[in-house]
C-alpha positions as CSV (number, residue, x, y, z in Angstrom):
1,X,97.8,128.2,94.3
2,X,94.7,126.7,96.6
3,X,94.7,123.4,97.3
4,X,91.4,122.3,99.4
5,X,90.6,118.7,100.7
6,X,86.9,117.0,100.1
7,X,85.5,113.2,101.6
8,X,84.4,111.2,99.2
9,X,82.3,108.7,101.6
10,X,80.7,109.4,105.0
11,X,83.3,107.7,106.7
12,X,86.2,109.9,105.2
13,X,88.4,107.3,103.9
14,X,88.1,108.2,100.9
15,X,89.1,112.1,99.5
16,X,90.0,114.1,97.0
17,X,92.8,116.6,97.4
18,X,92.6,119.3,94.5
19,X,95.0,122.2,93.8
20,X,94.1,124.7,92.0
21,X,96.9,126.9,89.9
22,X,94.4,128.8,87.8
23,X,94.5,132.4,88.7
24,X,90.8,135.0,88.2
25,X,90.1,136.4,86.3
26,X,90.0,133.2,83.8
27,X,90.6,134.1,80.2
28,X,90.9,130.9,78.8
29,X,89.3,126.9,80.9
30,X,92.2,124.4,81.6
31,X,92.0,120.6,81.3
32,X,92.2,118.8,85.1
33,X,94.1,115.6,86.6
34,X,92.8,113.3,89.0
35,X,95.9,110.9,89.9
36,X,95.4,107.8,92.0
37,X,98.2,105.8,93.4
38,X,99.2,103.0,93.0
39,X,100.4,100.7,96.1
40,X,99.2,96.8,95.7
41,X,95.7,98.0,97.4
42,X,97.7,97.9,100.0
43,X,99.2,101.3,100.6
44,X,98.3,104.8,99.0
45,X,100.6,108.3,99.2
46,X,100.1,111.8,97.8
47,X,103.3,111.8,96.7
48,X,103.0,109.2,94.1
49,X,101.3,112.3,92.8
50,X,104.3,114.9,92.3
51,X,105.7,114.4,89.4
52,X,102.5,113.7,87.0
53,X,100.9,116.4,88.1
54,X,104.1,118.6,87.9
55,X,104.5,117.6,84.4
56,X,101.0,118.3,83.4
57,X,101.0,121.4,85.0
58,X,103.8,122.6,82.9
59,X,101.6,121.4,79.9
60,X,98.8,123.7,80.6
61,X,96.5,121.8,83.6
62,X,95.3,124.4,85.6
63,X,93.7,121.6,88.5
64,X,96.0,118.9,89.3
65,X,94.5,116.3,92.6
66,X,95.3,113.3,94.1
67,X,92.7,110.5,94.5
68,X,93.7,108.5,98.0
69,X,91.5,105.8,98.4
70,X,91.4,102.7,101.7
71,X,93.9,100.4,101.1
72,X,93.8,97.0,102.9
73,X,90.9,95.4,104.9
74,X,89.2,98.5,104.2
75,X,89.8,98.2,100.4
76,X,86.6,97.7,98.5
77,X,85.5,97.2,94.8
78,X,83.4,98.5,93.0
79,X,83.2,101.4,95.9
80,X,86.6,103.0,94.8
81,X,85.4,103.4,91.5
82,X,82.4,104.6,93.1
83,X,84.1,107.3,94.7
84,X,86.3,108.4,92.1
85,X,83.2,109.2,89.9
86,X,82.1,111.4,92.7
87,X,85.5,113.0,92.6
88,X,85.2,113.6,88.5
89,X,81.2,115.1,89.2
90,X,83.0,117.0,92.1
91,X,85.4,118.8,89.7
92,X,82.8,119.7,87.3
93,X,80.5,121.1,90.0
94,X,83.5,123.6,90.8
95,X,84.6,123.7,87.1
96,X,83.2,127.1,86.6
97,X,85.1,128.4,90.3
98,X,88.3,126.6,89.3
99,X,88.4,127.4,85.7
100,X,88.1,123.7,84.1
101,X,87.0,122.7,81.3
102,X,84.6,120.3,81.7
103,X,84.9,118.3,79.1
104,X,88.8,117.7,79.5
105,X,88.6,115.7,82.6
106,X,91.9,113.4,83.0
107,X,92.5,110.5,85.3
108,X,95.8,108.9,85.5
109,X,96.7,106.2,87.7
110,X,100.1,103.6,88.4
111,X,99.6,100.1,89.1
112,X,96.7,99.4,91.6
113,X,95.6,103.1,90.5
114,X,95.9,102.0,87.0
115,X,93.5,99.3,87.8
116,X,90.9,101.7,89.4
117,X,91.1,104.0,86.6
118,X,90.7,101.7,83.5
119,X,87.7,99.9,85.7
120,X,86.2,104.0,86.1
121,X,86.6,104.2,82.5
122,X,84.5,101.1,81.9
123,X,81.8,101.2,84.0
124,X,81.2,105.4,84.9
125,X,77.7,104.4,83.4
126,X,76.6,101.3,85.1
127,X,73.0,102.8,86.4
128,X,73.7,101.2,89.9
129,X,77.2,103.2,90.0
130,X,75.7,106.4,88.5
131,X,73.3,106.2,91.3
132,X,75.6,105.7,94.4
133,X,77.7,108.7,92.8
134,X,74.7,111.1,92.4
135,X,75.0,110.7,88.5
136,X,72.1,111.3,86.2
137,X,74.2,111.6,83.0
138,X,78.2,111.9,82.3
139,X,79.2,113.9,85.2
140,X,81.0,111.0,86.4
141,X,82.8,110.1,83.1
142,X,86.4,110.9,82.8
143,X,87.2,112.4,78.9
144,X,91.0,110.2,79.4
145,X,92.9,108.3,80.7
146,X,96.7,107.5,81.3
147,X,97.4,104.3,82.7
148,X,100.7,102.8,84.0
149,X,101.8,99.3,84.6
150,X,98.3,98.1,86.0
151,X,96.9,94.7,86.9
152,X,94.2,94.9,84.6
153,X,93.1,91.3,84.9
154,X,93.0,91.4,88.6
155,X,91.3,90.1,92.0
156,X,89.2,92.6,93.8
157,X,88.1,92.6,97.4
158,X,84.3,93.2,97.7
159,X,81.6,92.8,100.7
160,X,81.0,89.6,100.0
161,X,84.2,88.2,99.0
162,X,86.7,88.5,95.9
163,X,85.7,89.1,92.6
164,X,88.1,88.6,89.2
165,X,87.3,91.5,87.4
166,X,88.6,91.5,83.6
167,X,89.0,95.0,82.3
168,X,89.3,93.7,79.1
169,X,85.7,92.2,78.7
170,X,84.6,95.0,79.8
171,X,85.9,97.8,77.1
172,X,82.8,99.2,75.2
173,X,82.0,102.4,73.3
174,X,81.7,103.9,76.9
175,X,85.0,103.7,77.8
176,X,87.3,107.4,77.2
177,X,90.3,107.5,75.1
178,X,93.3,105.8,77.1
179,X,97.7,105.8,77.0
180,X,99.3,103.3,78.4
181,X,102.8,102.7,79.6
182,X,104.5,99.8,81.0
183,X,108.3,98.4,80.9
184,X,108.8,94.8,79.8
185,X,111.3,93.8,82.1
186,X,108.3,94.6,84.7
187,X,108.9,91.4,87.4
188,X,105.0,92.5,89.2
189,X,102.6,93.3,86.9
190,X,103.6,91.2,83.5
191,X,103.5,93.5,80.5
192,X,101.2,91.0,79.0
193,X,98.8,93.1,81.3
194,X,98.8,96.0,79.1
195,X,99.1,94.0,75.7
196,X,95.5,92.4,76.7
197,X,94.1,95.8,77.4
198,X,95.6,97.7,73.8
199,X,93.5,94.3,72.0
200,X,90.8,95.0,73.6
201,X,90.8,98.2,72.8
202,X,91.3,97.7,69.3
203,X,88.6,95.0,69.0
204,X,86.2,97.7,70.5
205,X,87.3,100.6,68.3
206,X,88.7,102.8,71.2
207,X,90.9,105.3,70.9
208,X,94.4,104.3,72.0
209,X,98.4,104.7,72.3
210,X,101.1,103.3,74.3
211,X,104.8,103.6,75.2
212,X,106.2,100.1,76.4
213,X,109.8,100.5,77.6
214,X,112.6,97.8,76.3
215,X,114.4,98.2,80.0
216,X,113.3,98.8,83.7
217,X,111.1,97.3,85.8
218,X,107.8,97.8,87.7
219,X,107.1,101.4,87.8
220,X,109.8,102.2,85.8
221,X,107.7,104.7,83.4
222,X,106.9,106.7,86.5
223,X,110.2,108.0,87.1
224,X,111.7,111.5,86.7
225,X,114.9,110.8,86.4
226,X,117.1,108.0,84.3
227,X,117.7,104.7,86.1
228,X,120.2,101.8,85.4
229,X,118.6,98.6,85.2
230,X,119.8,95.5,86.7
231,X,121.9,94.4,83.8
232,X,123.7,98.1,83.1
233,X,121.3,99.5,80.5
234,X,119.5,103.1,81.1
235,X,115.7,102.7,82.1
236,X,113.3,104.8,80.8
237,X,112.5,107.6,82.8
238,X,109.1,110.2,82.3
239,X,110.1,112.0,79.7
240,X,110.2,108.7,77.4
241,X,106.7,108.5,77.2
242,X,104.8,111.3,79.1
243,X,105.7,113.5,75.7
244,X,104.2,111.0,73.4
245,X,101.0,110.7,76.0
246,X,100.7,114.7,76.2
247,X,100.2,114.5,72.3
248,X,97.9,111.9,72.5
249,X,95.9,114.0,75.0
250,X,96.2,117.0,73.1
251,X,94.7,115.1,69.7
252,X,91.7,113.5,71.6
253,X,90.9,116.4,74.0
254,X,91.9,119.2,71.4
255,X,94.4,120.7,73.4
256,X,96.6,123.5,71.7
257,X,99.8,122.1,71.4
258,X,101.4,125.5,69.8
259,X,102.3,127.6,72.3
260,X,99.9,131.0,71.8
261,X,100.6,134.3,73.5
262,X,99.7,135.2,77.0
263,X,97.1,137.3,77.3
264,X,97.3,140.6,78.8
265,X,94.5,140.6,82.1
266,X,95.2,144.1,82.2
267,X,94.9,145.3,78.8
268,X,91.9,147.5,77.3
269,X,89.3,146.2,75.3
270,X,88.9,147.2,72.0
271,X,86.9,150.4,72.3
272,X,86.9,150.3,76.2
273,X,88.2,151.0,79.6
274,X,91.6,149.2,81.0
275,X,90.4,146.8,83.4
276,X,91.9,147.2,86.7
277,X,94.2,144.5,88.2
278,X,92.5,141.2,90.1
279,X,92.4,141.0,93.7
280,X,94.2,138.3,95.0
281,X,91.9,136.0,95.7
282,X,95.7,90.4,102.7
283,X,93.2,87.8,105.2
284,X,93.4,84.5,107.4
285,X,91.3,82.7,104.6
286,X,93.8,83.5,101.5
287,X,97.0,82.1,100.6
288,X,100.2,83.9,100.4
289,X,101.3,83.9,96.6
290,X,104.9,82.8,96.6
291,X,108.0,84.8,95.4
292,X,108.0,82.1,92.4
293,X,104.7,82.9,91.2
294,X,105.7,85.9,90.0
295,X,105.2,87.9,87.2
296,X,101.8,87.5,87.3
297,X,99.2,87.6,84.5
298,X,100.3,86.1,81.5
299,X,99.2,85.4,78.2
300,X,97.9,81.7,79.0
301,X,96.6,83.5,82.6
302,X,96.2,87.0,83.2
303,X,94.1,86.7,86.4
304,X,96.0,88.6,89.2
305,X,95.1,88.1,92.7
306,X,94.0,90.9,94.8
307,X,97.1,91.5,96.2
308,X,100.4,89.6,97.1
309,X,98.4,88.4,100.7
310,X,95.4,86.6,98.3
311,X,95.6,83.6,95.9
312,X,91.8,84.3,95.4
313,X,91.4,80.5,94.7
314,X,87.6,80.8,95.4
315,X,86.3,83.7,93.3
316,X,83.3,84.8,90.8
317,X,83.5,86.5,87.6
318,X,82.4,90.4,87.9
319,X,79.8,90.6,85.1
């Protein structure tokens, strides 16, 4: 296992940290993961990480990275979307060195990640993006997407102010296959967050699923292990909908889902010579949104704010 670390932006707030489990020689490409955290904009850690990429690295993903992005003043939109196409074009640079397939990209992200992901997946080929990424064609487009319990609707802190950027408006025929998962007793991000995002994809003909939870709360689906919920019933915990969200992967990417034997590296081609073993190679001009406020995002207002320090009461529509 490798795992290397690469800046995303001349300052280097922004990197990709990638770990590669393939092993040379590389008999058969993998599918990859790029997770980014979630955090309110306002926070990011690796180890929000840990268990997605365990779990997909059981399933066959032979690159699993983490996406860490700046969180608070130094939060911008549409940079970290920006940045994360670099990190998808970075992966298929090394695709042939880490044994990817190029064409079975993944992102996955939880709340505020969720957000960046869904708004990668709609605009990857925005000509003004694809040129601050060093895109020419789809090398910045991610192939799908797993999104959990994100502020789709949601405020955004730009250069020049806040934005309200509607994920939902913004669903076309460029945006990738996507699972979502959310729980409804979610007291953050309202499952009605979600519910906007599966109409839209409907109305636009893209390929979807989801797994929304009957118990738990915010974050709930990202669990590995069974919680009790406030009013004794059993949360979900990953298992409950990463299984459904691998088969969804597996039909849109093509992903054998039959396990197939392992091939022998070491075994002699037909009519040749054994081949010998490897070598081991929030700001003074907002307003604090009040505990009452909350859940945010409804279905009579599904504008979020940018994050708990922002009422973003003065704000433009991202077109």
């Amino acid at each position: 296992m490798n795992t290397q670390t690469f800046y995303l932006n001349e300052e280097k707030t922004a990197k990709l940290i990638v770990t590669v489990s393939n092993v040379v020689p590389y008999f058969q490409l993998t599918p990859a993961l790029i997770h980014v955290p979630g955090g309110g904009f306002m926070f990011c850690s690796e180890s929000d990480t840990v268990a997605i990429a365990a779990r997909c690295t059981g399933k066959g993903f032979g690159v699993t990275c983490t996406y860490l992005y700046p969180v608070a003043q130094e939060y911008r939109f549409p940079q970290v979307v920006i940045w994360l196409m670099k990190g998808i074009k970075l992966l298929r640079e090394h695709a042939a060195e880490w044994g990817i397939d190029p064409n079975k990209i993944v992102i996955s992200g939880h709340s505020a990640g969720a957000f960046i992901c869904m708004s990668t997946g709609n605009l990857w080929n925005r000509p003004d993006f694809m040129d601050k990424a060093g895109c020419t064609g789809e090398e910045g487009k991610p192939n799908a997407m797993l999104l959990g319990f994100g502020p789709m609707f949601c405020g955004q802190q730009t250069d020049d102010g806040i934005v309200y950027v509607k994920n939902g408006d913004l669903v076309g025929p460029q945006t990738p296959p996507a699972f979502f998962h959310h729980a409804r007793g979610d007291e953050l991000v309202s499952v009605y967050q979600t519910i906007a995002m599966l109409d839209a994809m409907e109305r636009a003909k893209r390929p979807f699923a989801a797994y929304i939870s009957c118990a738990g709360g915010h974050g709930a689906t990202s669990y590995t292990s069974h919680m009790l919920d406030a009013d004794g019933k059993v949360a979900p915990d990953m298992d409950d909908w990463f299984e459904q969200a691998w088969h969804f992967l597996a039909n849109q990417l093509d992903l054998p889902q039959i396990p197939g034997p392992i091939p022998n590296p070491f075994a002699a081609p037909e009519g040749g010579e054994p081949m010998m073993p490897p070598m081991p190679m929030i700001t003074a001009d907002g307003d604090p949104v009040k505990p009452e406020e909350m859940p945010l995002g409804q279905a009579t207002e599904l504008h979020m704010p940018f994050n708990a320090g922002f009422h973003d009461k003065d704000f433009t529509v991202f077109e």
